[in-house]
Steps between C-alpha positions, in 0.01 A plus 500: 500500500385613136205403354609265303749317734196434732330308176808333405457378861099419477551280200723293648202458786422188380839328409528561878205368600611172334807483603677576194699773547889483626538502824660854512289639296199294696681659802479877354149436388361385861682794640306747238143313595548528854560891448250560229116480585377527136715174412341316818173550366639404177667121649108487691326498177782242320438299790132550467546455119682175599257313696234546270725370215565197738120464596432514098754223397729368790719295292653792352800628649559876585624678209614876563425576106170387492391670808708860420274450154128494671643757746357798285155277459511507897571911533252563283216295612603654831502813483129447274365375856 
């Protein structure tokens, strides 16, 4: 898989995540995530990333945008320690 097929595939982490996605292509995506370690990690921090949005305002619903928008914020306070 190129480069830039596997990020085609990591942005649409989220849309996944919140059941948003076709189901074949939903279908395609769970088959790439079960394969690919680096995208696990990547669906445990959206779920991380997740519950703390819940636990900070519960009445709002999941949104795959929002979250794929703090996901840089997240990397980089990550990888800072």
């Amino acid at each position: 898989m190129t480069r830039y097929a596997h990020r085609r595939l990591q942005t649409l982490l989220p849309a996944w995540l919140a059941g948003q996605l076709p189901p074949r292509q939903a279908a395609r995506l769970a088959a790439h995530v079960r394969a690919c370690l680096t995208c696990r990690q990547e669906v445990t921090l959206l779920d991380q990333l997740g519950a703390l949005l819940h636990a900070h305002d519960p009445a709002q619903p999941f949104d795959a945008a929002r979250t794929e928008a703090l996901l840089p914020a997240l990397h980089a306070a990550l990888e800072a320690g």
